[in-house]
C-alpha positions as CSV (number, residue, x, y, z in Angstrom):
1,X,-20.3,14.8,0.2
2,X,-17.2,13.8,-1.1
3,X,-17.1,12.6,-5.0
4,X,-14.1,9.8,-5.5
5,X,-13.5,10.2,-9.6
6,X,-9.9,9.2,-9.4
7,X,-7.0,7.5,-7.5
8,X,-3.1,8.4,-7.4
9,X,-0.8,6.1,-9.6
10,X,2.8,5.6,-9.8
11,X,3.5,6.8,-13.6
12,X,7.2,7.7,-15.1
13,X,8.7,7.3,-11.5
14,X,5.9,9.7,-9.8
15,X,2.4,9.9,-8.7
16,X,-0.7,11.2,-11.2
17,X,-4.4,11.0,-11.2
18,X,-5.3,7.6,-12.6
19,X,-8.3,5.8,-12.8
20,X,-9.9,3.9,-10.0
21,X,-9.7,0.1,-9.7
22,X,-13.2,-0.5,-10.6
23,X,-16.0,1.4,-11.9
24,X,-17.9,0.8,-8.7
25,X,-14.8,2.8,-7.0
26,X,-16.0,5.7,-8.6
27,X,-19.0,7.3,-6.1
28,X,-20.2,10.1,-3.8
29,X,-19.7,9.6,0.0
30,X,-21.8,11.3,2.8
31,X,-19.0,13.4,5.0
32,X,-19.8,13.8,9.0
33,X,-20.3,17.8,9.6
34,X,-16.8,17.2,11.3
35,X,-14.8,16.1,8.2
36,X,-16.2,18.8,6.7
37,X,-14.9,21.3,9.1
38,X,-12.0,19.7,8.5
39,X,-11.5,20.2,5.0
40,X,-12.5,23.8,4.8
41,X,-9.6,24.5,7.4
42,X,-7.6,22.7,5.0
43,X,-8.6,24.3,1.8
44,X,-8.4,28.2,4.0
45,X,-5.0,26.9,4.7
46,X,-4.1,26.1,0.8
47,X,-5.5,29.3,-0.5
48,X,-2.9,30.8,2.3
49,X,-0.3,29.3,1.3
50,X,-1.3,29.4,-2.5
51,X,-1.0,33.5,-1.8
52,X,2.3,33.1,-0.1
53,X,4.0,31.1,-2.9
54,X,2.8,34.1,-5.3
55,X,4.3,36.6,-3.0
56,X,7.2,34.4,-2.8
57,X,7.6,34.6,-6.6
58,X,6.9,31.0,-7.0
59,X,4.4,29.2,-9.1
60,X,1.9,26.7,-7.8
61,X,2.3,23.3,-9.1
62,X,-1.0,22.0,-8.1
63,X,-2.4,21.2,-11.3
64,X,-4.7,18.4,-10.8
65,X,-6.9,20.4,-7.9
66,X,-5.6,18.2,-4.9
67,X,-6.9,18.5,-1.5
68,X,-3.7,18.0,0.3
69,X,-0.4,19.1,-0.9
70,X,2.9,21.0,0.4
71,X,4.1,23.5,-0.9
72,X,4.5,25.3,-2.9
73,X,1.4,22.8,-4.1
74,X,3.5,19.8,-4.6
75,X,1.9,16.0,-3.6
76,X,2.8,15.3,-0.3
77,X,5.2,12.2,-1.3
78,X,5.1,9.0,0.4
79,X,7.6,9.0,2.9
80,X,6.4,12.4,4.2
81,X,3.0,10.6,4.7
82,X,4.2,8.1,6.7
83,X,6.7,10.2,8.7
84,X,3.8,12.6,9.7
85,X,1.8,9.6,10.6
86,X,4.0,8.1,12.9
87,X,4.5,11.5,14.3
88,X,0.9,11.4,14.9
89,X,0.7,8.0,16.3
90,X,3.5,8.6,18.9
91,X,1.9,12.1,20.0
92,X,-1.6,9.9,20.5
93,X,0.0,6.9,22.4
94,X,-1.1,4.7,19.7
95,X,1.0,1.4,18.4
96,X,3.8,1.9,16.3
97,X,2.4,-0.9,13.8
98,X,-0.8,1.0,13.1
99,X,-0.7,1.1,9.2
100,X,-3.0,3.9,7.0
101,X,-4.4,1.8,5.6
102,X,-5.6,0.5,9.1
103,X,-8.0,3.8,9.4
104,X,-9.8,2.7,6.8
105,X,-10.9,-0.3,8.4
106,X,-11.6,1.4,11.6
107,X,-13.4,4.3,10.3
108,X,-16.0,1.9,8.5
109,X,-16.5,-0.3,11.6
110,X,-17.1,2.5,13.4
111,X,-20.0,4.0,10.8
């Protein structure tokens, strides 16, 4: 189960934790035993890299807990997004104009 408490918002030129749009944005979602595979191989992956940026002699900058970040803990910017997303897309033989925000759609159609 993932808990959505928050969304990302562009304040003083960058992105922060804001609130959602509505209040009825805010809720728990079931996760499939997949995504939640996922995301442990993700978080094993931060805690790495977390101990690597301290070896490193650099601080983490993750200060809001994200799930997904570069590093050393930065947010993964916009145009990285999309750059690693059409890097995806070509690698699965997908169409070019497949948006993000496209998944979405298809991942509740497909629930």
């Amino acid at each position: 189960m993932v808990k959505i408490e928050h969304s990302m918002i562009w304040k003083d030129g960058r992105r922060e934790p804001g609130p959602t749009k509505t209040r009825r944005s805010m809720r728990a979602i079931d996760l499939s035993a997949r995504a939640v595979a996922a995301l442990r191989i993700e978080r094993k992956r931060q805690i790495a890299a977390q101990a690597r940026a301290g070896a490193e002699g650099f601080k983490w900058c993750d200060s809001h807990g994200l799930v997904f970040t570069s590093f050393p803990g930065f947010r993964v910017s916009d145009s990285a997004l999309r750059k690693d997303f059409k890097r995806v897309l070509r690698a699965a033989g997908l169409a070019r104009a497949l948006r993000p925000h496209d998944l979405r759609h298809t991942a509740a159609t497909m629930l």
